[in-house]
C-alpha positions, 0 to 999 in steps of 0.5 A: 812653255805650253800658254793660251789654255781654253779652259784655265785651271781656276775655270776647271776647278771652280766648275768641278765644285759648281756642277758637284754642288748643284747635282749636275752631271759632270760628263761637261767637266769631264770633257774639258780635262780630255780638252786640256789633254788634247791641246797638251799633247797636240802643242808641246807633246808632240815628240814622243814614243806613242802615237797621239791616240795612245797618248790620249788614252795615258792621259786619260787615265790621270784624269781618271786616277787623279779624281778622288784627289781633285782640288788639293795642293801637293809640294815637291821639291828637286835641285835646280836643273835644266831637266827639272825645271822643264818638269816645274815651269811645263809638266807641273802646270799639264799635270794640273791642267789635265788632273785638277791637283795643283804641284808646287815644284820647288827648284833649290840646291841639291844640298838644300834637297839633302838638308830636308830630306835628312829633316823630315827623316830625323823629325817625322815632320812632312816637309814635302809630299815627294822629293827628287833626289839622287839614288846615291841614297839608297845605301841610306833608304834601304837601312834607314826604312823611312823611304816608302819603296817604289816596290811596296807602293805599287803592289800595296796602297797604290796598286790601282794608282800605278800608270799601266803604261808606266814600264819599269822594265824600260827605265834604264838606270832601276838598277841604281835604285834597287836594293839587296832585298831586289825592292826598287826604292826610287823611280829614275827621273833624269839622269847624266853620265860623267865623261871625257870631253874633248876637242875634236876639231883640234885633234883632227889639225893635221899639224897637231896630230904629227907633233904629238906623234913625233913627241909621244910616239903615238897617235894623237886621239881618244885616250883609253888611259890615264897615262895618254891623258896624261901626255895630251894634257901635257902637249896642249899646255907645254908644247902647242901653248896658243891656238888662234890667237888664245892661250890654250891648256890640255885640263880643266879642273876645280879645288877650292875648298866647298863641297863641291870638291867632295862630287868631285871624287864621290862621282866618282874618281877612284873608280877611273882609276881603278881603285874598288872591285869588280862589279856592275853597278859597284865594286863588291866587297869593295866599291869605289869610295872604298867601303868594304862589305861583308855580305850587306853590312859595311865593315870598314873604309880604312886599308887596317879595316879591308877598305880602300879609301887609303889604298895605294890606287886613291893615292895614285889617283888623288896625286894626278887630280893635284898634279895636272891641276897644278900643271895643267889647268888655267891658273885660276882652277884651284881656286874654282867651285863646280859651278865656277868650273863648268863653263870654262871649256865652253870659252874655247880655252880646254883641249879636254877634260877627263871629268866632264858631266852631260848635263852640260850638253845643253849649255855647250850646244848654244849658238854662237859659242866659241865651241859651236860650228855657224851649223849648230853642230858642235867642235867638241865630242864626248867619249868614254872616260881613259881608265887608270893602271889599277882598273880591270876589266869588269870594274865601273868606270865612272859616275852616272847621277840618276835623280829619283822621284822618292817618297817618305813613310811620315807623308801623308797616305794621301799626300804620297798617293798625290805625290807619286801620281805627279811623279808617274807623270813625269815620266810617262812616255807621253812627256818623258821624249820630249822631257829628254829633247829638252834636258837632254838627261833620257831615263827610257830605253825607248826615247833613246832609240827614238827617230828624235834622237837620231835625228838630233844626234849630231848636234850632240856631241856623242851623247846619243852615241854613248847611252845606245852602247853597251858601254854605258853599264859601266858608269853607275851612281854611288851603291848600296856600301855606302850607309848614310850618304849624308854623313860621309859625303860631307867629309870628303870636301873637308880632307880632299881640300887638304890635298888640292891645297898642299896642307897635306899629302895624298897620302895624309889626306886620305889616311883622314878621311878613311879614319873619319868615314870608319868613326861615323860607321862605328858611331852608327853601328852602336847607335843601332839606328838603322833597320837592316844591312848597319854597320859591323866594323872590322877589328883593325890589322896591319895592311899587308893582311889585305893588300895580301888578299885578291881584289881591293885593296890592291898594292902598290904598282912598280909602273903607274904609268903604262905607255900610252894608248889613244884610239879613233873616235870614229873607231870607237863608234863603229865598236859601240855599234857592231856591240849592240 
């Protein structure tokens, strides 16, 4: 953390007032916020994309742009993240130094950022002048209308508040935050990819590698399928049982009852199976959580309404969750949380996880752990995720979460302007490189082909590798099917819970939840709460009219388990290579 300032802010501030009320020139106090943006991009933003005077010149202009707001104290609020506490322990202090507005960025839960963000929408009360939340909500933005489009700001009220260097067309995951009238709602702060993870060193034995083929008849590898997962997990936990003196299993998982368990399958598992349409960023008419849309509004989750929540492939794929976390994973597994579950593979137990978020890289590239070479680089690799049977070329195939910087009509106009002067901030190319070294969660196209990147690529694990592929359109936030985020994502924990303790089939538990997401969609359709694109449920029909139709929901296959099928990590980068 940047320390030792020449001028601190108290000092800045107390002479901004001083100079203000004497008449004196202010060209002295001008000059010490260009000193205090010399000495931030001179001692901690010295990786970045731009060179040191164009750097110079984008700070500039906060300290410019932030003049009529100079003095006041705005509040922000993000989920607690490696990423956003670099933005509230650094980026919040420079921005102070540099512009003469103080930031409170509160860290909480990110169900505690949900709670206040449905608060002050409900209520109209401001609660915080900016929020960072995942644009799993711009379903519920985009209806709702209480959410101040990035769009509208930046032609309308902060139109000569808007950084000329800001480059949205460089954001790489805006299409997550655009919605069917082409506005884009939020500005992508961080964002992590949900993918396979796996042991390299261990797949790379020698010894290992004649045993799977002698069991399985093929090459121990990356699994481009459920079912070579599948057999993977299998011969870990069945057939090789101990390595190094530990006993080892081929999966890792969680299923205790919390919510928790409902990210688990919103981010989001039908899709690796293959369970919604086709359709880049989500599946249309049906996306991956199953909702159906008929042009913009949502008629309906349940297979009687054309959905697919319920459909056989959530079945399939619900069944193998419960099943290789029974068969597979540690025997403490059911009764973990996500955040009980994160660490284990970085203990040195887990041959690979199919399920595995990047925003571990950093908590899994720490020397001295039992997956990290003396060299600092890593024993473990991260690759696309294995698709299942119902999967078809053009379909998503898994979660992305891109945190965004959000802003509330019932803010303040000036508390909003404030707020999105420090959210611009955040991601300015000045700060957004370094930012992403730190947190490892890159948001600019332009970072991640940075020499800094290159260079740090191999202590990452594949992460560099994945977000330079043209693979990585694939894996993509909630969409806009869904209408209100909050409302159906608290059901999922509850009827999932009931399938990953036994209380229920697959079956019966997803028949729940679908019934459960339609009565919420039906009670928003007759509240008529919502300003455009609501709810218009479909009347009820048997099934077999849909699974009759082409696309979601799709019936049930004679085979869900197709030979398996691995490919060379190696191999795989040269394809992510010669495709860019």
């Amino acid at each position: 953390m940047f320390k030792n300032n020449k001028y601190p802010r108290a000092i800045l501030l107390s002479t901004a007032v001083g100079a203000a009320s004497m008449g004196l020139s202010l060209q002295a106090y001008a000059d010490q916020y260009s000193d205090m943006a010399e000495k931030w991009v001179s001692e901690e933003f010295q990786d970045s994309t731009l060179t040191k005077e164009e750097q110079l010149k984008e700070m500039a202009w906060f300290t410019q742009a932030a003049e009529q707001f100079r003095g006041m104290e705005i509040n922000v609020v993000s989920e607690t993240l490696a990423t956003h506490e670099y933005e509230s322990n650094v980026l919040a202090e420079a921005f102070e130094d540099i512009t003469g507005i103080k930031v409170n960025h509160n860290l909480i839960g990110e169900g505690d950022v949900i709670e206040k963000l449905q608060t002050q929408m409900q209520s109209g009360r401001n609660i915080f002048d900016g929020y960072i939340n995942d644009s799993d909500l711009i379903g519920t933005h985009y209806r709702y209308g209480k959410v101040m489009p990035i769009s509208d700001m930046i032609e309308g009220e902060a139109k000569d508040l808007t950084l000329p260097t800001l480059d949205l067309e460089d954001f790489i995951g805006l299409s997550f935050t655009t919605a069917p009238d082409g506005k884009v709602y939020q500005l992508p702060t961080q964002q992590f990819a949900n993918l396979y993870w796996f042991r390299a060193d261990w797949f790379e034995r020698p010894e290992l590698k004649e045993q799977f083929k002698e069991l399985y008849g093929y090459d121990l590898g990356v699994p481009v399928n459920w079912s070579a997962y599948e057999d993977i997990a299998e011969f870990f936990t069945d057939h090789v049982k101990n390595l190094d003196g530990k006993r080892v299993y081929g999966h890792m998982d969680y299923g205790k009852k919390d919510p928790s368990l409902g990210w688990r399958f919103t981010d989001a598992w039908f899709s690796m199976a293959g369970g919604g349409d086709k359709g880049i960023p989500n599946g249309l008419p049906v996306d991956e959580w199953g909702v159906r849309v008929n042009e913009c509004n949502p008629v309906g989750s349940s297979m009687s309404r054309g959905g697919a929540t319920n459909a056989p492939a959530a079945v399939y794929a619900t069944t193998k969750y419960v099943e290789w976390m029974n068969k597979y994973a540690p025997p403490e597994a059911p009764g973990l949380t996500f955040g009980e579950a994160g660490p284990v593979p970085a203990q040195g137990q887990i041959a690979q996880q199919i399920f595995w978020y990047t925003a571990f890289t950093a908590s899994m590239t720490k020397e001295g752990l039992p997956v990290v070479n003396d060299d600092g680089t890593p024993k473990w690799r991260m690759a696309p995720s294995p698709r299942g049977p119902y999967w078809e070329e053009g379909m998503k195939l898994g979660y992305q979460d891109a945190g965004s910087w959000t802003f509330m009509k019932s803010t303040p106009k000036e508390r909003r302007l404030a707020a999105w002067l420090y959210g611009q901030f955040t991601v300015a190319k000045t700060v957004s490189l370094k930012k992403t070294l730190v947190g490892l969660t890159p948001i600019r196209e332009s970072d991640i082909n940075s020499q800094q990147m290159t260079d740090a690529a191999p202590k990452l694990g594949g992460l560099v590798e994945f977000y330079r592929s043209p693979a990585r359109v694939q894996w993509t936030p909630t969409g806009t099917n869904i209408p209100d985020y909050p409302k159906l994502a608290q059901l999922w924990w509850q009827y999932i819970a009931q399938a990953a303790s036994g209380e229920a089939t697959p079956q019966e538990a997803l028949d729940g939840l679908a019934e459960a997401q339609d009565k919420v969609m039906m009670r928003l359709e007759r509240a008529s709460v919502m300003d455009q694109c609501g709810p218009k449920l479909n009347e009820p029909r048997d099934p077999s009219y849909w699974l009759a139709q082409d696309g979601a929901p799709k019936p049930k296959m004679a085979n869900e388990k197709p030979q398996g099928e691995t490919v060379v990590y190696e191999e795989l980068l040269k394809t992510w290579e010669q495709a860019q």
